[in-house]
N, CA and C atoms as an extended XYZ file, in Angstrom:
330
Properties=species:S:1:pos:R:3:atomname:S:1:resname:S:1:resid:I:1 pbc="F F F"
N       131.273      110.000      113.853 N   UNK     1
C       131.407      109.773      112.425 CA  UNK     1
C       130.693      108.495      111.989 C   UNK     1
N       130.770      107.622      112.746 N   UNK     2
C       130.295      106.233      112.248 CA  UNK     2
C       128.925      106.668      112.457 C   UNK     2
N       127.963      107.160      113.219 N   UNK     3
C       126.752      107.227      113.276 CA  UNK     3
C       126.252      107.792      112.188 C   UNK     3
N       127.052      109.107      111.466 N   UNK     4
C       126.162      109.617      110.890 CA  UNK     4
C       126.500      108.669      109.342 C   UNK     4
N       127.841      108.079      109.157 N   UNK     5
C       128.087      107.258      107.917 CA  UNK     5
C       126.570      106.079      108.040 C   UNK     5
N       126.154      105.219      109.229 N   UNK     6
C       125.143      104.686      109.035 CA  UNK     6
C       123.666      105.591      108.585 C   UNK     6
N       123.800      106.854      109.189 N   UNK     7
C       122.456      107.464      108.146 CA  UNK     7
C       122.482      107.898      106.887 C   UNK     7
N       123.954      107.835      106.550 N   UNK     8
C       123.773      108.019      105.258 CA  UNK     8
C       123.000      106.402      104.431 C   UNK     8
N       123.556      105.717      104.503 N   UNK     9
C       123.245      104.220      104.491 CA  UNK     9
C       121.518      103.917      104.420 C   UNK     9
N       121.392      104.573      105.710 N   UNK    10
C       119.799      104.644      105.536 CA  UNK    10
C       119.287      105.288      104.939 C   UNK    10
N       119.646      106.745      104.749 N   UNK    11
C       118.950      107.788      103.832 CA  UNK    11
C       119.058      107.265      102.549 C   UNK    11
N       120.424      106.997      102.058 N   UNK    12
C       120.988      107.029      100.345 CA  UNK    12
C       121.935      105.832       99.722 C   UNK    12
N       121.440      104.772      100.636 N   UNK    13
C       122.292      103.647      100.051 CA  UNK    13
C       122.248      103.267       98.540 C   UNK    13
N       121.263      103.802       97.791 N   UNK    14
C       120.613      103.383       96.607 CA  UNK    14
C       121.310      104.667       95.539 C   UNK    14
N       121.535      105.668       96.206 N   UNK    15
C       122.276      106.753       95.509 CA  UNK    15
C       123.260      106.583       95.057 C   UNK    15
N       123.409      107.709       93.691 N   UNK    16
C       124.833      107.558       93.612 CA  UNK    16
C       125.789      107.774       94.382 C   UNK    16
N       127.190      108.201       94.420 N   UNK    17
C       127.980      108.820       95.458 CA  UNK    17
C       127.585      110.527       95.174 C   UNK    17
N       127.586      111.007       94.471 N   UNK    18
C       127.027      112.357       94.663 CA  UNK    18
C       126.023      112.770       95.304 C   UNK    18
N       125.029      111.741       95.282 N   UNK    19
C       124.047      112.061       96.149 CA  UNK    19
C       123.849      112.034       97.354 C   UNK    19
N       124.726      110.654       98.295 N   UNK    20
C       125.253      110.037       99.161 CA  UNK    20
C       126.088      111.579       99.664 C   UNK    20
N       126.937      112.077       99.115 N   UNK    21
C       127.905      113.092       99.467 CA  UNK    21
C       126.992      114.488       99.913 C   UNK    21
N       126.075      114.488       98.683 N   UNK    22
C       125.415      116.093       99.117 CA  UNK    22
C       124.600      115.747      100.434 C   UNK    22
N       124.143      114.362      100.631 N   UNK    23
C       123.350      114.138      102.152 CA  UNK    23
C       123.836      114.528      103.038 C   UNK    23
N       125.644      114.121      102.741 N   UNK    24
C       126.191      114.230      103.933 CA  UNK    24
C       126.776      115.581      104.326 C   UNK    24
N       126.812      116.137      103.226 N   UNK    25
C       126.720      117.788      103.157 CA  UNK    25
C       126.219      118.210      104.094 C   UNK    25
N       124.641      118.101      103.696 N   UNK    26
C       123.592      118.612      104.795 CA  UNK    26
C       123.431      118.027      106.075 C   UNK    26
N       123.704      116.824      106.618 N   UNK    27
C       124.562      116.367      107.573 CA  UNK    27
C       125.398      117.485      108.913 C   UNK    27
N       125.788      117.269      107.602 N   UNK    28
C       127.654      118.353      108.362 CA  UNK    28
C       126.727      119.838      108.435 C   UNK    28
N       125.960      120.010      107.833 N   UNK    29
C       125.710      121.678      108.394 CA  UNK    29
C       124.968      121.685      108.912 C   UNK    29
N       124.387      120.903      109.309 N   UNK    30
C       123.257      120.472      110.535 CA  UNK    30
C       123.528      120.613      111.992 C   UNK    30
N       124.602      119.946      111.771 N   UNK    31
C       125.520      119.651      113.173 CA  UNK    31
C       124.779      118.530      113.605 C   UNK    31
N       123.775      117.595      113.610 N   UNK    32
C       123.194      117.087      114.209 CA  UNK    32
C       122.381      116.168      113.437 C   UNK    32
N       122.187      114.726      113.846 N   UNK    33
C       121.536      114.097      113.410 CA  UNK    33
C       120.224      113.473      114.096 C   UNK    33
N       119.665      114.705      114.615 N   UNK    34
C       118.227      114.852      115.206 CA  UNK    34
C       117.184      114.678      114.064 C   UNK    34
N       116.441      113.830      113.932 N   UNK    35
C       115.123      113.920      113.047 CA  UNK    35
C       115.662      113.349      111.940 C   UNK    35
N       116.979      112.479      111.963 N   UNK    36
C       116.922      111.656      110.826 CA  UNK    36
C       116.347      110.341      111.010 C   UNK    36
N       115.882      110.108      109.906 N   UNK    37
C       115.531      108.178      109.625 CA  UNK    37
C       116.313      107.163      109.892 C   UNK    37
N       116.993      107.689      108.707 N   UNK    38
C       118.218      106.656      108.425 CA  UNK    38
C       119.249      106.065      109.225 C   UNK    38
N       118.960      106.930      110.063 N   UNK    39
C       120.076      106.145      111.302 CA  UNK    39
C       118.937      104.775      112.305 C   UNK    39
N       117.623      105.144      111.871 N   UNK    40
C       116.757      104.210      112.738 CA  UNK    40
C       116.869      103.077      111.732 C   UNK    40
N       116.840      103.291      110.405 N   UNK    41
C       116.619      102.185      109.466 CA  UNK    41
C       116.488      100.693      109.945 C   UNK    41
N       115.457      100.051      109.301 N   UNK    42
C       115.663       98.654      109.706 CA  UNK    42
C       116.556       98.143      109.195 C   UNK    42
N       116.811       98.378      108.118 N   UNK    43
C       117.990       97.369      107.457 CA  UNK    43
C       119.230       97.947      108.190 C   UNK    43
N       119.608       99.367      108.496 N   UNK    44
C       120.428       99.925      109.420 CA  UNK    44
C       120.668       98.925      110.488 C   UNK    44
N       119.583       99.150      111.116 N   UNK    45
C       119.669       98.555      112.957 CA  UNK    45
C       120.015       96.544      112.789 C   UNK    45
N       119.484       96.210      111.481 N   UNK    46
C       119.815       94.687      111.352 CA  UNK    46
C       121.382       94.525      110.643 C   UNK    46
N       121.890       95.631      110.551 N   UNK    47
C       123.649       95.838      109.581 CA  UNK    47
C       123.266       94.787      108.269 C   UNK    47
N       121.696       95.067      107.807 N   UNK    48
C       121.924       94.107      106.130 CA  UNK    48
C       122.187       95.270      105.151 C   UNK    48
N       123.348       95.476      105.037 N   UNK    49
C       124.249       96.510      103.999 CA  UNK    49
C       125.545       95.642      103.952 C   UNK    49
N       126.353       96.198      102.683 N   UNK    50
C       127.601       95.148      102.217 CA  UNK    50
C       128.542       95.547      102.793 C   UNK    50
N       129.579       95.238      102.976 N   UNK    51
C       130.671       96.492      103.273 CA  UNK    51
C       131.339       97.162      102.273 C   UNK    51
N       130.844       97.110      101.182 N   UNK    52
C       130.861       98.181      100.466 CA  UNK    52
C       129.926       99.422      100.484 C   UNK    52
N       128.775       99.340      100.820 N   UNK    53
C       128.249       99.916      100.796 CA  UNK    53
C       128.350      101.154      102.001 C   UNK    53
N       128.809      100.399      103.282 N   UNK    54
C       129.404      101.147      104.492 CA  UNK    54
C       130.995      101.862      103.874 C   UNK    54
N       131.633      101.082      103.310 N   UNK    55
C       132.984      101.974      102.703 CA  UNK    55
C       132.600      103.224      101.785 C   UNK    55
N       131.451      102.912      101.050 N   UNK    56
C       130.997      103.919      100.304 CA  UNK    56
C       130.260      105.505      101.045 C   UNK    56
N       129.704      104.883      102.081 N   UNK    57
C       129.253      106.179      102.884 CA  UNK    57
C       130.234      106.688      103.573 C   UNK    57
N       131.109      105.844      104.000 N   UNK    58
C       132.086      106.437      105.178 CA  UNK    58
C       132.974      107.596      103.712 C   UNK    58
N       132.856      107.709      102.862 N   UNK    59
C       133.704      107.948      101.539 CA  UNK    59
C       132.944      109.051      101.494 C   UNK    59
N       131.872      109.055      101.529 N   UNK    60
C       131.095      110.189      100.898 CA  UNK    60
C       130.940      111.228      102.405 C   UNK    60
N       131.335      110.694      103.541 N   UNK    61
C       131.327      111.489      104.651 CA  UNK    61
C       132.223      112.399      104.594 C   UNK    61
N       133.638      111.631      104.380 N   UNK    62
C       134.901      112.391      104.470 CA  UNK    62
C       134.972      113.441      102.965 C   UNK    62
N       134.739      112.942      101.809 N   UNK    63
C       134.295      113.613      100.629 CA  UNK    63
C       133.543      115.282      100.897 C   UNK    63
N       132.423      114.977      102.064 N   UNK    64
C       131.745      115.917      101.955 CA  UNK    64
C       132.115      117.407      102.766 C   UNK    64
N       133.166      117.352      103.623 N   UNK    65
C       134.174      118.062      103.601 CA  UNK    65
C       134.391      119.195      102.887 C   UNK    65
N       134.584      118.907      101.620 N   UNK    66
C       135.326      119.746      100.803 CA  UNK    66
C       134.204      119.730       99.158 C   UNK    66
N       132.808      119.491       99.443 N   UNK    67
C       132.403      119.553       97.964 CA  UNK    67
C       131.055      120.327       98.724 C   UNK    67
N       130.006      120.650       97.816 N   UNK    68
C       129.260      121.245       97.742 CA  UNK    68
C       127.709      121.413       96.787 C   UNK    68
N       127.638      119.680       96.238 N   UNK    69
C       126.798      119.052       95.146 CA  UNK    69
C       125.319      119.504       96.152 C   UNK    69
N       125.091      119.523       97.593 N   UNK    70
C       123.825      120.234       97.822 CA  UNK    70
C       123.590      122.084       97.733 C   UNK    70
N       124.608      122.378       97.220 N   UNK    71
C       124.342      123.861       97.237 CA  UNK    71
C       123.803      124.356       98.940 C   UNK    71
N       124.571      124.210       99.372 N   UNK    72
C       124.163      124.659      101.277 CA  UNK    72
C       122.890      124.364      101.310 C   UNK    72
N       122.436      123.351      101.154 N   UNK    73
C       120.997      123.004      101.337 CA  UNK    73
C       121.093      122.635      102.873 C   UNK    73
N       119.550      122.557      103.425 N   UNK    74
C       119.129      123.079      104.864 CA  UNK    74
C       118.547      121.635      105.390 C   UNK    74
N       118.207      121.141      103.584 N   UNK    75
C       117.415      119.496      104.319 CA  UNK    75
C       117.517      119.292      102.821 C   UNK    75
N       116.916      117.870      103.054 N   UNK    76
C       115.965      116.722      101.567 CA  UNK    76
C       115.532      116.033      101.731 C   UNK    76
N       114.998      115.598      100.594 N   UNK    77
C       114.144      114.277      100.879 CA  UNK    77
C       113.637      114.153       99.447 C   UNK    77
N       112.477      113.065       99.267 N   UNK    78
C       112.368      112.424       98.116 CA  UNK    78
C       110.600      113.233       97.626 C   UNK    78
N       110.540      112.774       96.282 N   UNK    79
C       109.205      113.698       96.008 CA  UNK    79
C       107.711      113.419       96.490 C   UNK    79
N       107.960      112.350       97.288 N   UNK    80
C       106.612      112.021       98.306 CA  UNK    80
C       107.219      112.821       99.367 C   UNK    80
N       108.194      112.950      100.415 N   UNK    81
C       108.303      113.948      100.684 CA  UNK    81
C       107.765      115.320      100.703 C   UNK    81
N       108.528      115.730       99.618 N   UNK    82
C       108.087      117.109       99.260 CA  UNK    82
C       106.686      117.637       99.289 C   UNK    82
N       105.873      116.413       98.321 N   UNK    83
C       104.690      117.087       98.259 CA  UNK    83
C       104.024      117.053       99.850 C   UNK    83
N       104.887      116.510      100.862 N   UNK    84
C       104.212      116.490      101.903 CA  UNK    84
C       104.577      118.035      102.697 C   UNK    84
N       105.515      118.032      102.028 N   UNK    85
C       106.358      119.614      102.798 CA  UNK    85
C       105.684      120.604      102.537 C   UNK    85
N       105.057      120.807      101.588 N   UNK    86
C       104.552      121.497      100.738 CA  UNK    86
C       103.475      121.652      101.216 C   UNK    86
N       102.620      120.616      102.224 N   UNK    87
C       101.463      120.981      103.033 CA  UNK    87
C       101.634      121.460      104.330 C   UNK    87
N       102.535      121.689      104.719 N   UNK    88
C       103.016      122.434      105.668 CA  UNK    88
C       103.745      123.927      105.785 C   UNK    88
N       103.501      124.569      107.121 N   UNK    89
C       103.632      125.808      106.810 CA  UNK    89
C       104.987      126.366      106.736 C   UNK    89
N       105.692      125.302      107.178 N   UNK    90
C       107.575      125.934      107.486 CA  UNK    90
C       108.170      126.075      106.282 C   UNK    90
N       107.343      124.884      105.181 N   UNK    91
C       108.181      125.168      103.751 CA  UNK    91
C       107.981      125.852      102.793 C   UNK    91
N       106.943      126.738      103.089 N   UNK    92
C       106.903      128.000      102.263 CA  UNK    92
C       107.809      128.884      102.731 C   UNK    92
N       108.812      128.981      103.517 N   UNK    93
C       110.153      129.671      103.562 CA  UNK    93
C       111.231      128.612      103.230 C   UNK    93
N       111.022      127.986      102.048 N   UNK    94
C       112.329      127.037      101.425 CA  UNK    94
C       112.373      126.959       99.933 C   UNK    94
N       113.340      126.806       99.157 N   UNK    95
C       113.291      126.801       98.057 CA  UNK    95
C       114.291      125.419       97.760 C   UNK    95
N       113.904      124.663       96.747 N   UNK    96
C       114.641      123.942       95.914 CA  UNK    96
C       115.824      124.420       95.489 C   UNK    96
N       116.779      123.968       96.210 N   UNK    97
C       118.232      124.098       95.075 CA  UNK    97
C       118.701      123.231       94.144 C   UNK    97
N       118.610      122.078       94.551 N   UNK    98
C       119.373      120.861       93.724 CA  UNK    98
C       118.395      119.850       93.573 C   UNK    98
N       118.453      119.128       92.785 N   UNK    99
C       118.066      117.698       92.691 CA  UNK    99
C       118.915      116.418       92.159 C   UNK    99
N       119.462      115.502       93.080 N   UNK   100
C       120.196      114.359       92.772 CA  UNK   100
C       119.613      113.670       93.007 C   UNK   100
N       119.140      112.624       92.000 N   UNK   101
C       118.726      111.041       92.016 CA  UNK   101
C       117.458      111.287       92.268 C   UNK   101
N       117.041      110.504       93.073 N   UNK   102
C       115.855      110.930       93.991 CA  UNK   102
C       115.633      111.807       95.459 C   UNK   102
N       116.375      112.829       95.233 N   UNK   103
C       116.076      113.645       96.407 CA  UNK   103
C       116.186      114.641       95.992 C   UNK   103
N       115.784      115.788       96.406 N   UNK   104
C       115.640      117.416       96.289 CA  UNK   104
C       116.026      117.771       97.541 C   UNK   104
N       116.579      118.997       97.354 N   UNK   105
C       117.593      119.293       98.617 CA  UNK   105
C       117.245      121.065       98.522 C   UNK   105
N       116.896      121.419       99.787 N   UNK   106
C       116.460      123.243       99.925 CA  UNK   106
C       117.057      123.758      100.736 C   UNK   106
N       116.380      125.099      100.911 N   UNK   107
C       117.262      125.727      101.625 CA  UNK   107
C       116.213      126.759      102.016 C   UNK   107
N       116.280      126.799      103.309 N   UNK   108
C       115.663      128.144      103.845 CA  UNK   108
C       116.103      129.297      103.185 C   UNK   108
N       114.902      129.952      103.177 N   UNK   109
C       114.823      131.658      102.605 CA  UNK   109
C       115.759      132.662      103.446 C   UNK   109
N       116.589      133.229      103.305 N   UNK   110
C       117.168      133.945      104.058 CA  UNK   110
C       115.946      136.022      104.179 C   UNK   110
């Protein structure tokens, strides 16, 4: 739990809590926090975050549980991102579901 509350931190410290929450959404249906950033973060790996800001993710971990603000999204990321996804061939089987703050959040094509 604490690992993945620090990628939230890295991914969405700047987010609101909804956004923070739908990360952790996709998180939790991941099972796995393979190929995230945010857990490498520098400011992560140096702990320069408040402890609010760690109370706030650990909040949006347990939150994400029971809400659903990414619409079962599969991944996200921000719109430099995207347009990078977008040059690649895996994400023409994904569609946009949501957008909070600065991230867009998809979902594989079934």
């Amino acid at each position: 739990d604490k690992t993945a509350v620090l990628a939230i931190i890295g991914e969405a410290e700047s987010e609101s809590q909804i956004g923070r929450i739908a990360l952790a959404e996709v998180i939790r249906k991941r099972g796995s926090l393979k190929g995230i950033y945010g857990i490498n973060a520098p400011r992560v790996k140096a702990h320069r975050y408040s402890d609010n800001t760690f109370l706030l993710a650990k909040a949006a971990w347990f939150d994400s549980r029971y809400t659903n603000y990414s619409k079962n999204a599969d991944g996200w990321g921000n719109s430099s991102d995207i347009i990078k996804f977008k040059k690649q061939g895996w994400f023409k089987n994904c569609v946009i579901v949501a957008h909070i703050g600065n991230h867009y959040f998809w979902k594989r094509k079934v």
